[in-house]
GUDOKE-581785 format. One line per field, with one value per residue (C-alpha): x, y, z; residue number from 1; residue in one letter. Coordinates in steps of 0.5 Angstrom, whole numbers, plus 500, padded with zeros to 3 digits. Layout:
N
east (X; ...) $
north (Y; ...) $
up (Z; ...) $
resi (NUM; ...) $
resn (A; ...) $
This chain:
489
east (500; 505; 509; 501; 501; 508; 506; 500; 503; 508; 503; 498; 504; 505; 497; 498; 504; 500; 494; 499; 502; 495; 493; 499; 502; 499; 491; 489; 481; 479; 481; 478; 483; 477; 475; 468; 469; 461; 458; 450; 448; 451; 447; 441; 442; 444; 438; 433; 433; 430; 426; 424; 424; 420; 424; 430; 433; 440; 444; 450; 451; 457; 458; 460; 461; 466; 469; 469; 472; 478; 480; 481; 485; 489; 487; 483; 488; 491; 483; 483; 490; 487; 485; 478; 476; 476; 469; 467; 460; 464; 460; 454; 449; 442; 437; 430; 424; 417; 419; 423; 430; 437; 443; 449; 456; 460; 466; 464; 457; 455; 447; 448; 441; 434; 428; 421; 421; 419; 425; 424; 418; 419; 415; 416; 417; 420; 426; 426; 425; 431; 435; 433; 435; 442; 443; 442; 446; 452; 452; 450; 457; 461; 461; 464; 461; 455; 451; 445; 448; 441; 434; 428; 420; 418; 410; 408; 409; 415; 421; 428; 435; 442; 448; 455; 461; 466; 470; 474; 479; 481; 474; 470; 465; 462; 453; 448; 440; 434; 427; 421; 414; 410; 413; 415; 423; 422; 429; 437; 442; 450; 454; 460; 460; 464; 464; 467; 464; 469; 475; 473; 467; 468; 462; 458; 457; 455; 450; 448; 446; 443; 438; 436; 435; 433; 429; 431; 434; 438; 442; 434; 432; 438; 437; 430; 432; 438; 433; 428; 434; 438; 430; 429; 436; 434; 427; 430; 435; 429; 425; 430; 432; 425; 425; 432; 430; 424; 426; 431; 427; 429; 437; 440; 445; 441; 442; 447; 452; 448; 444; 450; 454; 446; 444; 451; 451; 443; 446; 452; 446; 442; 448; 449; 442; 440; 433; 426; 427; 433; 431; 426; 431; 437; 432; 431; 438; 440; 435; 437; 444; 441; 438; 444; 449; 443; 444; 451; 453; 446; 445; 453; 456; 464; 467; 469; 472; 476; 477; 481; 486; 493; 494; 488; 485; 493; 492; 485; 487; 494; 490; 486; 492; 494; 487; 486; 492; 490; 484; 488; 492; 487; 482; 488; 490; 482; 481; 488; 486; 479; 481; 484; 478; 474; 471; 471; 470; 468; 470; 466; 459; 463; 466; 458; 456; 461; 459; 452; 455; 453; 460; 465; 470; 466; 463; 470; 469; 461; 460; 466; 465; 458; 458; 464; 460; 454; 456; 461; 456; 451; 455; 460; 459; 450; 453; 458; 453; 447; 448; 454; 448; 443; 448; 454; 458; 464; 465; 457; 457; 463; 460; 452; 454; 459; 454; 447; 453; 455; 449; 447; 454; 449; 448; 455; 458; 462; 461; 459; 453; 456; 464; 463; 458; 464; 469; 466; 462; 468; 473; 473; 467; 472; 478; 473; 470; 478; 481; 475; 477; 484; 484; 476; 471; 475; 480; 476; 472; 477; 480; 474; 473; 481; 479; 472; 476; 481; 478; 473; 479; 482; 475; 475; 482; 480; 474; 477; 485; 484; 487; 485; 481; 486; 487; 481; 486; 489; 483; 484; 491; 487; 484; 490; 491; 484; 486; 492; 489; 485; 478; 476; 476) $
north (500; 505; 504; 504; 512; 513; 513; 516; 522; 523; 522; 527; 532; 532; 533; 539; 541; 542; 545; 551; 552; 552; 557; 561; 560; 557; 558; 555; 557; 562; 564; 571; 576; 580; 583; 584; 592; 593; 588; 585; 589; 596; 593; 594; 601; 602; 600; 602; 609; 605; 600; 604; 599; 593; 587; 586; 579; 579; 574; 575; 575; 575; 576; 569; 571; 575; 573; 567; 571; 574; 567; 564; 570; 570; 578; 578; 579; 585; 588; 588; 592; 598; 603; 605; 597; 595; 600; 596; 592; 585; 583; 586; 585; 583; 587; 585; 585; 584; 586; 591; 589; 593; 592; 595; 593; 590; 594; 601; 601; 604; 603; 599; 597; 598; 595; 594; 601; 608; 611; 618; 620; 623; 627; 629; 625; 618; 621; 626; 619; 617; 623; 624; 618; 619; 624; 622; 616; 620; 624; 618; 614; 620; 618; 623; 619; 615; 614; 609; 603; 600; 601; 596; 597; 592; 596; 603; 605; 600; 601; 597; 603; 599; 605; 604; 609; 607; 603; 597; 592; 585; 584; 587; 593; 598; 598; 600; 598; 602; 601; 606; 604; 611; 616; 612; 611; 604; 600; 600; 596; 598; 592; 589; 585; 580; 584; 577; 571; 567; 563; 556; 552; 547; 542; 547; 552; 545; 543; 550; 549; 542; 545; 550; 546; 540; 545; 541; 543; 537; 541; 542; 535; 533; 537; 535; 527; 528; 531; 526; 520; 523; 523; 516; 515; 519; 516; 509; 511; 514; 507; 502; 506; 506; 499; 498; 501; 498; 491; 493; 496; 491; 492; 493; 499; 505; 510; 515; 515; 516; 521; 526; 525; 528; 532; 536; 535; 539; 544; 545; 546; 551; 555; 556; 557; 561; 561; 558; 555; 553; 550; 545; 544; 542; 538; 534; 533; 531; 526; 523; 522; 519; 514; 513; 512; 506; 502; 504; 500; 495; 497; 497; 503; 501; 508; 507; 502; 504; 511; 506; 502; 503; 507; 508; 515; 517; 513; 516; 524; 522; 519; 525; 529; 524; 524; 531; 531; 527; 530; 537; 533; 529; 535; 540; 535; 534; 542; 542; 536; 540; 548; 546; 544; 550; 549; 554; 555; 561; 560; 568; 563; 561; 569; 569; 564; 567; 574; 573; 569; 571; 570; 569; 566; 561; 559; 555; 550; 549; 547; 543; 539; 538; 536; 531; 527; 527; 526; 520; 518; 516; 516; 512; 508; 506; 505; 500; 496; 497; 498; 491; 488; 490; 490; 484; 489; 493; 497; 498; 501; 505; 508; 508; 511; 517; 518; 519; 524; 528; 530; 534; 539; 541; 548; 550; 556; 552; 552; 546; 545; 537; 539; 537; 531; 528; 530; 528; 521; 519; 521; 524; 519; 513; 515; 516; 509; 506; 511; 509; 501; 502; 507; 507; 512; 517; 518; 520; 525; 529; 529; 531; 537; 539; 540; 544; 548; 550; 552; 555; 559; 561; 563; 568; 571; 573; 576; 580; 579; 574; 569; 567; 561; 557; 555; 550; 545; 544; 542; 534; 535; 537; 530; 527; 533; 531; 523; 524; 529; 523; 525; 520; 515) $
up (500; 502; 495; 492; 495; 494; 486; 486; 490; 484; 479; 483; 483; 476; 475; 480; 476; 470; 472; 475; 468; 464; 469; 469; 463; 458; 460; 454; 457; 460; 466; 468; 474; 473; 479; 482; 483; 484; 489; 488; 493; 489; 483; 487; 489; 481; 479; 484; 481; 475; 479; 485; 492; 488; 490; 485; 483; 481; 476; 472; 465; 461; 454; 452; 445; 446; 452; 447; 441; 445; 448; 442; 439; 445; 447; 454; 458; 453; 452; 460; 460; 455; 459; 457; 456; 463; 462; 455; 457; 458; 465; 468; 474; 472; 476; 475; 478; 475; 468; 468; 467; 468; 466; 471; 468; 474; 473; 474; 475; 470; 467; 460; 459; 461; 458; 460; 463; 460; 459; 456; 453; 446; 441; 433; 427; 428; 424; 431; 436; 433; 434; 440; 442; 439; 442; 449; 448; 446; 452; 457; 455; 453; 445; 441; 434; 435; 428; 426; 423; 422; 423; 423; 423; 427; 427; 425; 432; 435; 432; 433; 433; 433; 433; 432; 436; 431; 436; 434; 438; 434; 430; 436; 435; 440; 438; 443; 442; 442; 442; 440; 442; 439; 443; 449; 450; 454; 452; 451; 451; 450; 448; 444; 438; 434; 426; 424; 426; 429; 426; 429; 427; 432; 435; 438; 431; 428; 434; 433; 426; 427; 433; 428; 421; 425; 430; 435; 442; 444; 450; 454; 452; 455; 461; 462; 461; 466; 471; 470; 472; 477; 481; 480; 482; 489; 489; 489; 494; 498; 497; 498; 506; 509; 506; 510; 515; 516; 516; 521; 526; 531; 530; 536; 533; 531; 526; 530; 525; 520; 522; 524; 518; 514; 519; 518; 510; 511; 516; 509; 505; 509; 510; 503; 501; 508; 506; 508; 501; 503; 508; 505; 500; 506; 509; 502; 501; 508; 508; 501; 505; 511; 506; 502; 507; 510; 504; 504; 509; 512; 518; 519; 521; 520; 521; 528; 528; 522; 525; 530; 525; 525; 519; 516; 517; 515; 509; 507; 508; 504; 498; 498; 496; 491; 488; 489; 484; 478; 477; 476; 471; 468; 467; 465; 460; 457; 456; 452; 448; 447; 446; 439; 437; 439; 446; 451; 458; 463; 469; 471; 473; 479; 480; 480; 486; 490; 489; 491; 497; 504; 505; 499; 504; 506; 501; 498; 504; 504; 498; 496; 502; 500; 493; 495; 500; 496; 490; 492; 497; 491; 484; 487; 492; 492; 484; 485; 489; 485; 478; 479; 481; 475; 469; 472; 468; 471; 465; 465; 471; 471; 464; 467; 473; 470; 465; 470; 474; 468; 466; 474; 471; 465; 468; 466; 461; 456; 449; 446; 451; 453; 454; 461; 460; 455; 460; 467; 463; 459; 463; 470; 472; 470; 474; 480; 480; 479; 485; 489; 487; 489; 495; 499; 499; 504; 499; 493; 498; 500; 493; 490; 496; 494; 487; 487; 493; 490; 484; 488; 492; 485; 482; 489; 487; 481; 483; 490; 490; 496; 497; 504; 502; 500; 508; 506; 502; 509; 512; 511; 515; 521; 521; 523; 528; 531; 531; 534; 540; 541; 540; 533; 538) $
resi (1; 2; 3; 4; 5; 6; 7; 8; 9; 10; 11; 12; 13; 14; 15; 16; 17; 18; 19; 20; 21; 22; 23; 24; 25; 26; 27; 28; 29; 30; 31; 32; 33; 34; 35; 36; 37; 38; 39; 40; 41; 42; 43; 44; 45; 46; 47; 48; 49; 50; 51; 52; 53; 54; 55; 56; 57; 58; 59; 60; 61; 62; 63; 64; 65; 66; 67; 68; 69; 70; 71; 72; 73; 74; 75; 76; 77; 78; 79; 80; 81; 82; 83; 84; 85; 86; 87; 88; 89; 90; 91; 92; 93; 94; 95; 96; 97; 98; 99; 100; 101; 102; 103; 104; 105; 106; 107; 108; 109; 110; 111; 112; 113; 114; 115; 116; 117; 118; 119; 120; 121; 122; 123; 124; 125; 126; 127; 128; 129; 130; 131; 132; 133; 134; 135; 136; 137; 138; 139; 140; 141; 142; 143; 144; 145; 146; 147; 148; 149; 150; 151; 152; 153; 154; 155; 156; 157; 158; 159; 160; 161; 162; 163; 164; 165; 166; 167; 168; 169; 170; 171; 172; 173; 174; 175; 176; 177; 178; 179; 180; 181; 182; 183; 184; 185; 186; 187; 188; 189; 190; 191; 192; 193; 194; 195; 196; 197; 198; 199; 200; 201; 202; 203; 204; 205; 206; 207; 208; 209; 210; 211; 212; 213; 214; 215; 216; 217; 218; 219; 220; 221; 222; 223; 224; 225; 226; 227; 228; 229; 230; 231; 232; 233; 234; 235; 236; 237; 238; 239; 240; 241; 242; 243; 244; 245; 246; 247; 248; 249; 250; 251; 252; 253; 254; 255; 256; 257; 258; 259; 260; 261; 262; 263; 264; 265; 266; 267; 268; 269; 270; 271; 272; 273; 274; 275; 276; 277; 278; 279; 280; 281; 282; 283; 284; 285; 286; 287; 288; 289; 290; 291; 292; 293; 294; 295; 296; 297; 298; 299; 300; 301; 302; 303; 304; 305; 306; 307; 308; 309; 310; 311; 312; 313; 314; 315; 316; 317; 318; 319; 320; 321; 322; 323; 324; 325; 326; 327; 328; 329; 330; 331; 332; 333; 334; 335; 336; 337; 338; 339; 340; 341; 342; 343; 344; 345; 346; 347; 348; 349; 350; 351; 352; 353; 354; 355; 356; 357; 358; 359; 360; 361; 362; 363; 364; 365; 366; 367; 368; 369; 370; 371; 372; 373; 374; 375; 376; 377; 378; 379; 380; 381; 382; 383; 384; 385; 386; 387; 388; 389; 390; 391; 392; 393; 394; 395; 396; 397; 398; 399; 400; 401; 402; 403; 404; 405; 406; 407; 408; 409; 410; 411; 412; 413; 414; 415; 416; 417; 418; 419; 420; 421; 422; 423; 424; 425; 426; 427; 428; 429; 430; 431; 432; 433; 434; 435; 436; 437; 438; 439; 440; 441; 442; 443; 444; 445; 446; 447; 448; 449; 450; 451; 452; 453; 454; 455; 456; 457; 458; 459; 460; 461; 462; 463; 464; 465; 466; 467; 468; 469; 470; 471; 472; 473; 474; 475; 476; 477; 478; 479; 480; 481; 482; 483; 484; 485; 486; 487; 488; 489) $
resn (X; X; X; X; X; X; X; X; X; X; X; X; X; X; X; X; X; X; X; X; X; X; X; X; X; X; X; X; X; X; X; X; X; X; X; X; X; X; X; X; X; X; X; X; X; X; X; X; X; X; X; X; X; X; X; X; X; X; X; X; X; X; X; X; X; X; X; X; X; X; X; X; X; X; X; X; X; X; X; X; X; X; X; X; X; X; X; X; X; X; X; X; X; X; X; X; X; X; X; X; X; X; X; X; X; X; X; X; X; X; X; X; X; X; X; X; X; X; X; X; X; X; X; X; X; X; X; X; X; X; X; X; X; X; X; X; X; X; X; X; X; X; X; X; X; X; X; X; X; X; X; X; X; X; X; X; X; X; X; X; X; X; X; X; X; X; X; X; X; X; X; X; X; X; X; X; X; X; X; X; X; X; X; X; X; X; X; X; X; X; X; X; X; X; X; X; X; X; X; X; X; X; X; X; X; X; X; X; X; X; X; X; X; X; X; X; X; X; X; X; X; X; X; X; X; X; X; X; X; X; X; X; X; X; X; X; X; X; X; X; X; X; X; X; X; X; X; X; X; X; X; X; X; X; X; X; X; X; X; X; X; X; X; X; X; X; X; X; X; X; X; X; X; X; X; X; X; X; X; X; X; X; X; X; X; X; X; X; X; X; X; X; X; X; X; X; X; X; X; X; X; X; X; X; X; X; X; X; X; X; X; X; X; X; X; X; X; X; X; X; X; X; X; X; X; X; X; X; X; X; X; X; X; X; X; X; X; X; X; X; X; X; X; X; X; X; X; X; X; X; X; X; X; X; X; X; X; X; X; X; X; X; X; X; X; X; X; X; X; X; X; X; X; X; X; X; X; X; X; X; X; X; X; X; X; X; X; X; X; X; X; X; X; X; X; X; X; X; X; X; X; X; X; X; X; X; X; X; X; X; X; X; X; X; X; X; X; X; X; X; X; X; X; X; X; X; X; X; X; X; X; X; X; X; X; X; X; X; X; X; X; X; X; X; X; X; X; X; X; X; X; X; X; X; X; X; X; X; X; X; X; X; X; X; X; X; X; X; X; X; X; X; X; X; X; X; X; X; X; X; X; X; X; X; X; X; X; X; X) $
């Protein structure tokens, strides 16, 4: 075993070794440095000048095709450097309440697009509208040249107005979108856009004109299938541990163990989403663990026990850290394998989550912590016991069971739509289940955890310049710091 470890901490620290120069050197994907200079909370305010005190919503949106374009061009970081561009509309806060939506840019705050909202009223000719408009827009984002590019009649009294300011950098242009409706001024948007279409026609581009030829929506069918297998999955395992329960009512042993791992994956859960929603949804996850770990163990609960064994916890933490490794490298290599091809990447989705987060710090340790034990608990283990049992297949199983877990990672901004079902499916799943074989399930949970954290943790670097939270990938040591305090046993 030790030789065993000996090797997978030397692959794991090549993995890690080239997710440092992806990261750093090479960035074959994007990776965005880009800072949260205009909080969630500062978007409201922003926006309420607009809204008023009506309860607001606030999401994220990325232009994804032009993060895309300068990625693949090798210019994000040199469009950031220029000085006026940081203030281009690249990421902004999207307030909405009812159906009034405001555009609020995440880096200077400044109102990129209103819509479902008297803006100005206007009077004369449609030819007078549209100056109008012109000329207000000019003022608001301070642009010397502003001249109409286009203008579409979309009735006699809606009109649709795209003006163009002359700005060009690496096949990008500057436009802002109005609409007329009579002599009401009720939308704008101020954007950036490709004046090229981008050099690589990869997978996504032809998924895009297979779903519009074949009107077919692949990504929402896939989506809505992976939702509906993913809750006959819990549904199962909900069944079968009232069943197990049931049928060892009378067992001398009772469920403690069990239900103080849940309890504590609920408590996660609440605290990630602290709201009565929240809550209910907490309890419904804390529930499902309660009932995996039942059937994952039949009545038994071998922790103690195991906890006591010469070694073992040592080993399980030291694993971890090799596990933790070879998902790096096996993920690093994968993206440098698919970006050739086209595919791209944003990791400003995870910028988002921790920017909305009640305490951005916290979050690289909840909800690592949570997905491991879940996800391990139910795609690893209750799969290797039922789908074995179903399919008498091993290749089976492993394929099978990836394939159910890939599809509950669909909501990412990647580009084509399935990159993570093909990574996470045909690759990552597989490596799980053959480390879960060869090292246990504790390993795989800690180097599940080190991996989402420090993805987590680099994500919080770029959106507030701290560092802090990488403190969360020391966390498996404390284990051997408890036990050898004597309180594991």
């Amino acid at each position: 075993m030790v030789r065993s470890l000996r090797g997978l901490l030397f692959v794991g620290l090549i993995g890690v070794v080239l997710l440092l120069t992806e990261l750093f050197v090479v960035r074959a994907v994007q990776h965005t440095p880009l800072p949260v200079v205009v909080t969630p909370e500062q978007a409201k305010e922003i926006a309420a000048q607009w809204i008023g005190t009506k309860p607001m919503i606030v999401r994220q949106e990325e232009n994804q095709t032009v993060s895309r374009h300068l990625q693949e061009r090798g210019l994000s970081d040199a469009f950031r450097k220029e000085a006026s561009d940081p203030n281009k509309p690249l990421v902004m806060w999207k307030v909405t309440s009812g159906e009034t939506e405001v555009l609020v840019n995440r880096q200077n705050g400044q109102v990129e697009g209103v819509r479902g909202a008297t803006i100005a009223l206007v009077e004369g000719s449609q030819a007078e509208h549209i100056e109008t408009v012109r000329k207000e827009l000019s003022i608001r984002y301070g642009l010397d040249h502003l001249a109409v590019s286009s203008i579409k009649n979309e009735g006699p009294d809606h009109v649709l107005i795209e003006f163009e300011s002359g700005y060009r950098y690496a096949d990008l242009r500057e436009v802002i979108l109005a609409e007329l409706d009579r002599e009401r001024w009720v939308a704008f948007a101020h954007r950036l856009e490709t004046s090229v279409a981008s050099r690589s026609w990869d997978l996504a581009t032809r998924a895009d004109e297979a779903t519009v030829s074949n009107r077919f929506d692949w990504q929402a069918v896939t989506q809505i299938g992976g939702g509906y297998l993913n809750l006959l999955l819990v549904a199962c395992i909900v069944l079968a541990g009232i069943y197990v329960l049931w049928k060892n009512g009378r067992a001398e042993r009772r469920p403690y163990g069990e239900a103080i791992v849940s309890g504590c994956i609920a408590l996660i859960k609440w605290l990630l989403a602290p709201t009565l929603v929240g809550l209910f949804q907490a309890l419904a996850i804390g529930a499902i663990v309660f009932f995996a770990l039942t059937l994952a163990w039949q009545g038994r609960w071998p922790w103690k026990e195991r906890l006591q064994e010469n070694g073992w916890l040592e080993q399980q933490v030291v694993a971890g850290y090799g596990v933790f490794g070879c998902l790096a490298g096996a993920s690093t290599l994968f993206l440098w394998a698919s970006a050739p091809l086209g595919a791209w990447v944003s990791d400003l989705q995870a910028q988002e989550a921790i920017a909305l987060f009640w305490w951005p710090f916290l979050l690289p340790l909840l909800a690592p912590l949570s997905a491991a034990v879940f996800e391990e608990l139910i795609y690893r283990k209750l799969s290797a016991i039922w789908l074995r049992r179903l399919f008498k297949s091993g290749v089976a199983t492993v394929l099978i069971s990836s394939l159910i877990w890939s599809l509950g990672h669909l909501l990412y901004n990647v580009s084509p739509w399935y990159l993570r079902v093909i990574e996470l499916s045909l690759l990552i799943g597989p490596l799980f289940f053959f480390l879960y074989r060869q090292y246990g399930l504790g390993a795989v949970m800690i180097g599940h955890f080190l991996y989402n954290s420090l993805l987590a943790s680099i994500a919080l670097a770029g959106a507030f310049g701290s560092y802090m939270s990488l403190i969360w990938l020391l966390l498996p040591l404390l284990l051997l710091v408890v036990k050898k305090k004597g309180l594991l046993v």
